[in-house]
Structure formats: structure tokens, C-alpha cells
N, C-alpha and C positions, 0 to 999 in steps of 0.2 A: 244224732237223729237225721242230719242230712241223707248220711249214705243211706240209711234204711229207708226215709221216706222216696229218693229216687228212685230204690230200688221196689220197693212197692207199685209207686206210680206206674216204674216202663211195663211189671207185670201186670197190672192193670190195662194199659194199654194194648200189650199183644191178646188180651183176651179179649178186649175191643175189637179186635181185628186192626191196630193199627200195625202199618209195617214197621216203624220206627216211631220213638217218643224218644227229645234230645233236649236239654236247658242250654240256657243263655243267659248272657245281659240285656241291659238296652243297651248299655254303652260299646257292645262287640258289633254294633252296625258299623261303625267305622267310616270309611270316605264314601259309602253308598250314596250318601245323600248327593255330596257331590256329582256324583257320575248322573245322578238324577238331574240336575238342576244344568246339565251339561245337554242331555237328553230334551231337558226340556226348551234349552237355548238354540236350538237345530232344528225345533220344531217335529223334533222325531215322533211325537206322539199323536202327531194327527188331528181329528176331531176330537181325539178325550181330555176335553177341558177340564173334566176333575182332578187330572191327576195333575195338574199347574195350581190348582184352588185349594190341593190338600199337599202341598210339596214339603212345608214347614213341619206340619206334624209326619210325613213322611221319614223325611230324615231324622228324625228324634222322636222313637217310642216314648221319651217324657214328656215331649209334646202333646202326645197324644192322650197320656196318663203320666203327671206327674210322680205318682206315688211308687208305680211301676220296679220294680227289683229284679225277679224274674221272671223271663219267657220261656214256656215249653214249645218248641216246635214239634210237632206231629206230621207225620206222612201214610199215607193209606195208597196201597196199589190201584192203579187203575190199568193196568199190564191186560192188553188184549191176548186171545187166544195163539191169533192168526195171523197173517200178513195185514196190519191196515193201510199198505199201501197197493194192496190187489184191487179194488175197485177201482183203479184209474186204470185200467186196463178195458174196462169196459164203459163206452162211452153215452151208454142210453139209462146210465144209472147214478143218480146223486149222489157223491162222496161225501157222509157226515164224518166228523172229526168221531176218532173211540171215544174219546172224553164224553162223548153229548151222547150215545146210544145207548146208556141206561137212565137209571134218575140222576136228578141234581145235584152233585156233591155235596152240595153248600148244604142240602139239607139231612145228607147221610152220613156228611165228617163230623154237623156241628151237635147234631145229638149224641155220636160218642165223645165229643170233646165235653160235654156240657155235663156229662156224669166224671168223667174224669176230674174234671173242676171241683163238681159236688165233693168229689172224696178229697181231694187238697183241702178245702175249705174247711172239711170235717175234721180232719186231721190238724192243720196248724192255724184255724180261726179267721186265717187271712182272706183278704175282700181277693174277688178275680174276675177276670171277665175273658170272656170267648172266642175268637174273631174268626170267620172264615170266610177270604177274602168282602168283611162287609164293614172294613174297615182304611183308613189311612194306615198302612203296614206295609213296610218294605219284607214281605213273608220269606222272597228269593235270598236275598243279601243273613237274614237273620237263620233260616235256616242251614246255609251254609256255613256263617260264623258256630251254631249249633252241634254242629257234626253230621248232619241228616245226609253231606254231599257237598258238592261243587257247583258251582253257577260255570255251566259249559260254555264253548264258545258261541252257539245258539240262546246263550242268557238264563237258558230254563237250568231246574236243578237236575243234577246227574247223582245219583246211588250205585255205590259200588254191589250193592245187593238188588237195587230195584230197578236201573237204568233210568231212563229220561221218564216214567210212568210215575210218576208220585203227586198229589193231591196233598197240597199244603195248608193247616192251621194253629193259630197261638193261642194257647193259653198264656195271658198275664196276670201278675200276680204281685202282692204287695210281701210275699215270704219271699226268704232269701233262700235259696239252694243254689249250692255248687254249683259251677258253670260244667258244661261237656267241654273236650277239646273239637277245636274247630277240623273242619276235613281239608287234607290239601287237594290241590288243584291234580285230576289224573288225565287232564286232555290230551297231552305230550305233543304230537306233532300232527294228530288227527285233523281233519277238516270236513270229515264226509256231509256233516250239519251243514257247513257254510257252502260246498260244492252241491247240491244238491233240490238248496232253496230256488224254485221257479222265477222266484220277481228278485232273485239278488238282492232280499232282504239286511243282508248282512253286510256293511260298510266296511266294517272290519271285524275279526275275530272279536266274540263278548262286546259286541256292539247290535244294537237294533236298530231297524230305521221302520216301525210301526208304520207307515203310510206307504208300502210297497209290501207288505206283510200280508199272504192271503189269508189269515184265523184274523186279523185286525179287517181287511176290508169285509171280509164276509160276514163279521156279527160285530164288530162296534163300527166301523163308519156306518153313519147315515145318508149320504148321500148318493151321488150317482160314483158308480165304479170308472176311473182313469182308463180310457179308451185303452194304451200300450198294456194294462196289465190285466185287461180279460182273457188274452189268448193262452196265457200260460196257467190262468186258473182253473183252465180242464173241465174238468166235471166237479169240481169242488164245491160246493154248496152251502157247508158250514165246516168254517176251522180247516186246518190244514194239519198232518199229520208227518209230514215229508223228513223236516230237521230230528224229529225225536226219534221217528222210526229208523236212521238208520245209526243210531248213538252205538257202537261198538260194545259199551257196557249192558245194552240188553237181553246180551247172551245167558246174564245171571238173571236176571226178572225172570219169577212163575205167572203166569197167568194170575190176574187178580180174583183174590179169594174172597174178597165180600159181591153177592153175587147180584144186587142191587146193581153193579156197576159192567155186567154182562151185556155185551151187546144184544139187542131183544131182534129176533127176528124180521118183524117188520117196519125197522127202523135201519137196521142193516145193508146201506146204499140202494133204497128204492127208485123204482122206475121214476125216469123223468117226466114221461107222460102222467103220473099220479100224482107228481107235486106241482106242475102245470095247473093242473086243473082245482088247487087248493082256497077257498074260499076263507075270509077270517074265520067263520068259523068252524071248516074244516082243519084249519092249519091249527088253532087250537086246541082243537079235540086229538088232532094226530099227534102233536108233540106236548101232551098235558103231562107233566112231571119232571121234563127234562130241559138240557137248557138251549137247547134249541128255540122252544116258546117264547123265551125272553129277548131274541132278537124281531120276534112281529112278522107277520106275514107277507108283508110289502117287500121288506129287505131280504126275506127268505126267499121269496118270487123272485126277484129283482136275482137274485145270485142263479136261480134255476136256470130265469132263462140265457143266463152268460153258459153255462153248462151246455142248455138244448143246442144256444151258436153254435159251441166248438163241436157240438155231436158227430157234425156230418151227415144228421141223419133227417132227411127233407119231411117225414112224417111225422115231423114234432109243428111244423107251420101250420094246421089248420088251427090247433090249441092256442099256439102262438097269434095268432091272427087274430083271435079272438082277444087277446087281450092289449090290444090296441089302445081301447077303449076304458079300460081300466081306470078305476077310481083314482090309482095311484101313481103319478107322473115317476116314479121310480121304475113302476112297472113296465109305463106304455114305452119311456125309453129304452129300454134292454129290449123290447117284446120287437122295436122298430132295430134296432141291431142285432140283433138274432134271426128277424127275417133276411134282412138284409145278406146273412150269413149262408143263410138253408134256402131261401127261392129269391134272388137277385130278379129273377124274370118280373116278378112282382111289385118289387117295393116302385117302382116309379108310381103307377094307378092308385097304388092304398096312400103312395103322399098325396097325393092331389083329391082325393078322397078324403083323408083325415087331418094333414097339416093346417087347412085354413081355417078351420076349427079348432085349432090347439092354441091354448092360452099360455104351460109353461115354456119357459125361454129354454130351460135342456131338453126335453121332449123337441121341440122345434130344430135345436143345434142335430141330433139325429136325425130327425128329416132332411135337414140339410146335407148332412155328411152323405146319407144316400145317393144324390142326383135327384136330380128336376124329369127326369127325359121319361117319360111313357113308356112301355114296353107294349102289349097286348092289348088292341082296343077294349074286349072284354075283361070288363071287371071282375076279378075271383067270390064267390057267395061271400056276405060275411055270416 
């Protein structure tokens, strides 16, 4: 019954639109945990303290689910049409990551995982449960053990059919089915992933240092962005696309076929001046369904205006200027570095104007980094 019900499942699956559906064990995670608990000892991870709070059941899907037998990994395309690393060519326009310009995976992979389940269940009685990234689950490590691919030397999964584009989720499960054979390693002597990352994210080959990571600073840190690594983050805004885009193995990926995950055209590296001017509840309304919303307005601000800095382009300061004042000391900070960047003439009068009225201690630390010195007796409108 094994082979049949696999073979049911994976067909199942490509009429889901999934690109691949692979089984597992728990126990083929193997020394991942380790390499976690290594990651974790470096501090490689930054502010995401969850992933220290959930390291235990990390490393051990029984952990997480004692009863647990088999895992199916699943992968679904998210393979852009186009170049998505053409908008860094243009610097008056915000580069969102392909991932974030249609809807939210999480909500597009877990409804065809959640019929797939249904029909296991139906089929062999057995309890399961769903995960898509909303879980403790090492997805990378187990999808590779899988067969779905490689954990490349930028750490993401690599497909010899799909390239670095794949959207990963588990089905667990208390039935037992044959395992897949796991994929070997196709990196060979490649490095264009680790040559190519802006902040020298990569310490070493299949190593990550998450806190020099521009997709980590621009949508899970919460704080202010490390002065040294605004300049190299361009016009990026959300996520970074740079290490997957130039995976060698991409040549095989088709454009992704579920169309849910198309980049929509008004989402598709918009003017900076129109996310400048984003209010909460513009910024909500602009980005309702994708996962750009879940990083919040402040920290999406907060990255635009590191963008407007590097623009070069002095007609983004009157917006900028305006937001000096901003409710959000994430904001006013970037908004006081980014003038700094586009009218120098200026920033000395708007400190002396606005510093002594400033209550946060990093908004202040960038007034300071400015200079004290006046420039022009006339004050600019605000």
C-alpha cells in the first residue's frame, strides 16, 4: 500500500500545483540541530529570539510531535518571470523581494497542504498536521534530507528542476511511508551566492551570519539599521533577492505557475516617493494580503528612507523632511540620515530646530553623527 499511496499523494500534489511532494523521517534531520545550536552560540541570529526559545523542538521533530513517523516536504514555485535583480538599477524605486509581490505563501501553500493531509487521513486513518513555516521545523535541513534538493551554500534550498525559487511545507504524520532518497550536494565549486551578497553575509560557504543579512534587517530586525550596512542596501526595502538570483541551477526553473504568486504590478519596485509618503493606514491598505504587511509601517519606512539616502536624488528631502517628526523614532532616525545624505546644506538648522526636542537616545545619536555647525541663517519651510 506504501508505494500506491505515495504514488497517489505526489499526483495529488502536482495537480495542486505543487512542484515537488518528497517523504521523510524525523530522524533524517541528522546533525542540523547542531549546526543550529552553533548558530545560535555566534549570535548569528540577531534579534529573533524565537528561534533560541524553540531550538529543542527545532532539532527534533519528536520534539515537536512525539508521535510523528512521517514527513512530507512540499515545494511550490515561486520562480519570477524576469530579472529580479533589475530594479537595483534604478535608484528612485523600491526593491521588494519576488517572494513578497504576490499573496502570502503561508496562506497559498497551507490550503493545498491542508487538502493533501485531508486525503492521507482519509486514506490511512492517521492524525496529521500541517506546518507552513508556523512552526518549530527545521523545513531547509528536512527538505533536503527529503529529496526536494540541497541546502546551497547560501543555506536556502536549491532544486535541480526548480533553482533557489521553492516555498517550503510539512505535512506530519503519525502513518508510516517509505522514506524518499535524500539529494546530494550539486554546489561543486560555485560561489556566485557568497560573491555577490552586499554585507558579506556569508562567513563561510553554508554558513549564515543573519545580522548583516539585508532580507533579516529589512523585515525581521526591529531596530535601527547598523550605520556600515545602509550603503550597500541600495534601494532594497524588503528582503533581498541577490544570492538566489544568481544560483546557476535557475536556468531549469519556469516561471511560477500558480499565478497567486505573480508579481502584481503595483507592487512591482514602486516609486520611492509613494512609499515615503505611507501612513499606517496607507501602508496597510497598500500591502493587505502580502507579506510585506507583517513587517509594519515603521520598519518598512524606516528601510525606504535608507533607499531615498542612497538615491542620490535631492527631491526626495522635502518628504523626507517632513518626516522628522514622525511618531516613529525608527523613522525620524533614517529620515535624519538620509537628509544628511540628499541636502548636507541643511541638516545643521533642522538639528538645532529639532534635536532639543528629541527624547529618543538613537534619533539623538544621528543628530549628532551630523554636526552641530549651521549652514544657512534661513531655516528650510517645514
Amino acid at each position: 500500500m506504501t508505494a500506491a499511496l505515495k504514488a497517489e499523494l505526489k499526483d495529488l500534489a502536482r495537480a495542486l500545483g505543487l512542484a515537488e511532494l518528497k517523504f521523510t523521517t524525523p530522524e533524517a534531520i541528522g546533525r542540523a540541530g547542531e549546526r543550529l545550536h552553533a548558530f545560535l552560540a555566534e549570535a548569528r541570529h540577531g534579534d529573533m529570539d524565537w528561534l533560541a526559545r524553540t531550538a529543542e523542538r527545532r532539532a527534533d521533530p519528536k520534539v515537536l510531535w512525539k508521535d510523528v513517523r512521517t514527513i512530507l516536504m512540499a515545494g511550490i514555485s515561486y520562480a519570477p518571470e524576469g530579472d529580479p535583480l533589475a530594479g537595483l538599477a534604478q535608484p528612485s524605486r523600491g526593491v521588494i523581494s519576488c517572494y513578497a509581490q504576490g499573496k502570502d505563501y503561508h496562506d497559498v501553500l497551507k490550503s493545498k497542504l491542508i487538502e493533501l493531509a485531508r486525503h492521507l487521513q482519509g486514506r490511512t486513518g492517521a492524525e496529521v498536521r500541517v506546518f507552513v513555516d508556523t512552526a518549530p521545523l527545521m523545513e531547509k535541513p528536512l527538505a533536503a534530507a527529503a529529496g526536494l534538493g540541497w541546502q546551497g551554500k547560501h543555506t536556502n534550498l536549491v532544486s535541480r528542476r526548480e533553482g533557489s525559487w521553492l516555498f517550503l511545507g510539512a505535512v506530519l504524520t503519525e502513518a508510516e511511508i517509505a522514506p524518499d532518497a535524500a539529494e546530494a550536494d550539486h554546489c561543486g565549486s560555485c560561489r556566485r551566492c557568497l560573491d555577490i551578497c552586499p554585507t558579506n553575509a556569508f562567513p563561510a560557504p553554508y554558513q549564515l551570519d543573519a545580522r548583516r543579512c539585508i532580507a533579516y534587517l529589512t523585515i525581521e530586525h526591529k531596530g535601527h539599521i547598523p550605520e556600515p550596512l545602509r550603503r550597500p542596501m541600495g534601494n532594497r526595502v524588503f528582503g533581498c533577492d541577490d544570492c538566489l538570483a544568481v544560483c546557476p541551477w535557475n536556468k531549469f526553473a519556469a516561471a511560477a505557475r500558480e499565478h497567486r504568486f505573480a508579481a502584481r504590478d503595483e507592487t512591482d519596485n514602486p516609486p520611492l516617493a509613494e512609499l515615503l509618503a505611507l501612513d499606517d493606514a496607507a501602508f496597510r491598505q497598500r500591502f493587505a494580503g502580502t507579506p510585506v504587511k507583517r513587517t509594519g509601517r515603521h520598519r518598512f519606512v524606516r528601510n525606504v528612507l535608507i533607499a531615498a539616502g542612497n538615491s542620490a536624488d535631492a527631491t526626495f528631502a522635502p518628504a523626507i523632511r517632513s518626516l522628522l517628526t514622525d511618531p516613529s523614532p525608527l523613522v525620524r532616525a533614517m529620515a535624519v540620515w538620509a537628509l544628511a545624505r540628499l541636502a548636507p546644506d541643511e541638516v545643521g538648522n533642522l538639528r538645532l530646530r529639532h534635536a532639543p526636542a528629541e527624547t529618543d537616545p538613537d534619533v539623538l545619536a544621528e543628530w549628532e553623527a551630523v554636526g552641530s555647525a549651521p549652514n544657512p541663517l534661513t531655516l528650510p519651510p517645514q
